[in-house]
N, C-alpha and C positions, 0 to 999 in steps of 0.2 A: 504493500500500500504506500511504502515510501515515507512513514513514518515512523516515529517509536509507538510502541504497543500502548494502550492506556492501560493503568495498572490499580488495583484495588486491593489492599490488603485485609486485616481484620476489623473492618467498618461494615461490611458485608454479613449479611443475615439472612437464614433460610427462613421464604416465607412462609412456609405451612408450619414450620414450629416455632417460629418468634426466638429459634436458636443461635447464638452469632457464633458465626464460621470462623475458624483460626488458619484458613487455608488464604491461598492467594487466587482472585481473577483477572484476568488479562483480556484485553479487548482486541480484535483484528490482534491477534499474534500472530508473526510469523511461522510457519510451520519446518522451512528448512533449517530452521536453530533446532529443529526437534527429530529429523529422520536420516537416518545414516548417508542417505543418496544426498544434503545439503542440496533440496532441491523442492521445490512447492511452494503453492500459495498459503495467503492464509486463513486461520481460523478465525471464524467469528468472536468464540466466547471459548478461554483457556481456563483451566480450573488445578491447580497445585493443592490438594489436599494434605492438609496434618497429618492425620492416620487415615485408618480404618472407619472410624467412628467421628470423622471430621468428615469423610466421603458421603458415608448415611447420609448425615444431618444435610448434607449439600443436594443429594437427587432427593429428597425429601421435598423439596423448594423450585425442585424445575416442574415445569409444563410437563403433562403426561406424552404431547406430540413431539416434546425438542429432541434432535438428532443430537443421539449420543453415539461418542470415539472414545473409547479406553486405548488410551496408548504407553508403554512402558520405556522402551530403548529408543522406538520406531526405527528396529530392524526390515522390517521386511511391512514398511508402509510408503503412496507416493499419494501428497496430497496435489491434485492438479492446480493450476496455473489459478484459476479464478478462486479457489481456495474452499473451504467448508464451511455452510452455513448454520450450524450445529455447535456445539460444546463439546470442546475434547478435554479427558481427562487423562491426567499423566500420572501415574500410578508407583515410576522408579524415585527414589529417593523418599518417599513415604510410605505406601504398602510395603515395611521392609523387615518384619517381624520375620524371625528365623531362629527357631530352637526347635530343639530334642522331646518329645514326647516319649513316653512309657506306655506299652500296651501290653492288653492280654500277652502276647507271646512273643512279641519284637519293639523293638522301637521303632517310632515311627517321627520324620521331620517333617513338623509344619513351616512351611515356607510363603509367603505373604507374595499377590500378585508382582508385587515390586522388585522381586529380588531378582537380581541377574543370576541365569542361570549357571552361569559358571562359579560364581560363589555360592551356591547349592551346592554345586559339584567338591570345593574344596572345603567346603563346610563336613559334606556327607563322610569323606575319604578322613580328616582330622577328628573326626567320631568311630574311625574301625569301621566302618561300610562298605559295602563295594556296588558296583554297577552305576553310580550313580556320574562314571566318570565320564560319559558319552557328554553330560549336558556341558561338560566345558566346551564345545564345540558346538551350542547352541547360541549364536551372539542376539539376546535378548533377556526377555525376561521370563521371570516362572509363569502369570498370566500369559503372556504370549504363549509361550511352549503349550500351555496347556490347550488354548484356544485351536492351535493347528497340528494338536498332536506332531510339535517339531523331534527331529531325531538326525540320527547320524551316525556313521560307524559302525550301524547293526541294529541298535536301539530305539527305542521310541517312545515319549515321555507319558503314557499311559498305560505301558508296560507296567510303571511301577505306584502308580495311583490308588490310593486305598479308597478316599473320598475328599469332595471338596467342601470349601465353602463359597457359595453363589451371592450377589447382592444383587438385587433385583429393581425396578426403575422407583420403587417407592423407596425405597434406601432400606428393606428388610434381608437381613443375611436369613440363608437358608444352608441346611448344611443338608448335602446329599451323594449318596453312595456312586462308585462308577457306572452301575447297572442302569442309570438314567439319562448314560448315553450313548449315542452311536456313534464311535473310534472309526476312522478309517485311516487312510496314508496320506497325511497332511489337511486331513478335516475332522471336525470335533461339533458334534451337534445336541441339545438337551431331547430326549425323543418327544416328550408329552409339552414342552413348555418354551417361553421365547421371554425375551426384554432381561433376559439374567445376565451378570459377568462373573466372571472368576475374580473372585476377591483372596483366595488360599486353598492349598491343599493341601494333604497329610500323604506323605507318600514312605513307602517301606521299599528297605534297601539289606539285602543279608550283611550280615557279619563277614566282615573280610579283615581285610591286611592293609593297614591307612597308608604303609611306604609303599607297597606292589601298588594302590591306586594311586598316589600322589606324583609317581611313576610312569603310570598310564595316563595320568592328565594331560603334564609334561611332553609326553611321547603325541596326544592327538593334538596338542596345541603346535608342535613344532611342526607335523604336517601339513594342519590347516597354514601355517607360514609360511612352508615350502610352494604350495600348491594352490592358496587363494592370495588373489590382490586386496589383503587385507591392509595395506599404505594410501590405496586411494578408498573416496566416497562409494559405497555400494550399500546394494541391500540384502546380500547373500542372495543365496537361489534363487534364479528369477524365474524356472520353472521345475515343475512336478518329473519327477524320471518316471517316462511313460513305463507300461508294464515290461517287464524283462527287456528294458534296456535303459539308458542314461541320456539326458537332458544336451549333460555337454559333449557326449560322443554326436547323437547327431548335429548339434549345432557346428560344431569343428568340419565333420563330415562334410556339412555341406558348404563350406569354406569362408564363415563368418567372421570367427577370429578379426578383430582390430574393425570390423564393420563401423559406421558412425553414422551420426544423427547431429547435428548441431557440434554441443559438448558434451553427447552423450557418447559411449564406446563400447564396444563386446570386447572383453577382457581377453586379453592374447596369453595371460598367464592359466585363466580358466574360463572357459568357453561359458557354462551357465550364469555367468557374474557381468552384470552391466554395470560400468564405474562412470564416473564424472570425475576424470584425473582433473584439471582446473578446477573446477568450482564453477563450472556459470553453465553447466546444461541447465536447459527450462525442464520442468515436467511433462509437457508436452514433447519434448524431442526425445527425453527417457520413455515414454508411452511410445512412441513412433514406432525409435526402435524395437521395444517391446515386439509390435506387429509385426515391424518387416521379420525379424527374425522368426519367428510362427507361419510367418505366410510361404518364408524361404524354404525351412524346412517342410510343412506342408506338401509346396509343390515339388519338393525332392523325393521323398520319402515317403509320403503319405500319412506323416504321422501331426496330429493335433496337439500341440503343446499345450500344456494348462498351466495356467500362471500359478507360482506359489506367492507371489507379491499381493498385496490388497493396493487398490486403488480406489480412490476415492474422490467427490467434492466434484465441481465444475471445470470446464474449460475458460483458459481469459477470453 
């Protein structure tokens, strides 16, 4: 918009409970301050919640129609060009509760939508755990992961889900077992119910060896360094690996590598990763590319790329 954001701090009151909010709101914020691709328009209404219980009190106070955006890292988000007319909420640096529960027969780590998953992962491994070491290779957060059943490496973050906890658009937490949804590969849906988010989950992890995993973090982190353009702006995977085969083989296959759009680029170091080496692709020329590279493949191969990216919000 070309100016600075308007800013509101704890003056702000949820109006159905006459509760005052200890979070922060933000007017027309920019959104490339907020998604790893440093690229999009902006948001209407930004919302920086205290906790948990600062978040309640706030959709407690919205319109039951206002377009809501839970965003935590905004790994794998592209807000377009004309921006979102809606309220995003940013969940990392506040949903950040993380400890050790005791249960019947294992322990179990409640991890709060806000936490990056890779500080789950070293969190899990300096508790004696194991498996939990895949999510250091999930560049986002526990909401997120949970929301796209994110994975890597063999793994998949609803593999190890015991139950979560849901906030839903009146600001009521619900806590509800896995069996309430339907997992797939890279989609995560409530079967019977909708307007919910992941505000936590409680996830179990076996007993292991905290140096053999703290070992194995180590060992997937240096890969993903070898092997992803993790130096420039990207949003990880920008599509689904169709069934029994790989996203970035066809895409290579079909000779896209280094392809461009504006200042947008297909990554010559990994094929499935769109980067913005500069900093000034629009969201629109990331989108572009997005297609031609789907349309490329497509007419090569026959095969339909499915976006793992979310997009969102208007064209300018």
């Amino acid at each position: 918009m070309g100016h600075e954001p308007m800013i509101a701090t704890t003056t702000i009151t949820a109006p159905a409970s006459g509760t005052p909010l200890r979070g922060e709101l933000r007017v027309d914020e920019p959104m490339a301050r907020h998604v790893s691709w440093r690229a999009g328009g902006p948001v209407a209404r930004a919302y920086f919640p205290a906790d948990l219980a600062d978040l309640a009190a706030f959709l407690r106070g919205l319109r039951h129609d206002e377009p809501l955006l839970f965003v935590g890292l905004g790994s794998n988000l592209l807000v377009r060009d004309g921006g979102f007319d809606g309220t995003v909420v940013f969940t990392h640096g506040a949903l950040k509760t993380l400890r050790l529960e005791s249960s019947a027969d294992a322990p179990l780590i409640y991890a709060e939508a806000g936490v990056a998953s890779p500080k789950l992962a070293r969190f899990a491994a300096n508790h004696e755990l194991s498996g939990a070491e895949f999510l250091a290779g999930v560049p986002g957060t526990v909401g997120g992961a949970l929301a796209m059943n994110a994975g890597c490496y063999g793994a998949q973050t609803w593999e190890v889900v015991d139950r979560v906890l849901m906030l839903d658009r009146h600001g009521e937490l619900i806590e509800r077992p896995a069996a309430d949804f339907a997992v797939g590969y890279r989609h995560v849906g409530l079967i019977e119910a909708c307007d919910e988010w992941f505000a936590a989950a409680w996830l179990r992890f076996p007993a292991g060896d905290g140096r053999v995993s703290r070992a194995r973090i180590r060992d997937l982190l240096a890969r993903r360094i070898e092997s992803q353009p993790l130096a420039l702006p990207n949003a990880g995977s920008v599509f689904r690996n169709p069934p029994n085969d790989h996203a970035a083989r066809l895409i290579e296959a079909a000779g896209l590598k280094g392809l461009a759009m504006g200042g947008a680029r297909v990554s010559e170091k990994h094929s499935n990763f769109i980067v913005n080496p500069d900093g000034k692709a629009t969201a629109s020329e990331i989108e572009m590319l997005i297609g031609q590279v789907q349309a490329q493949v497509g007419e090569k191969f026959g095969v339909e790329l499915q976006r793992e990216v979310r997009i969102v919000g208007v064209s300018a």
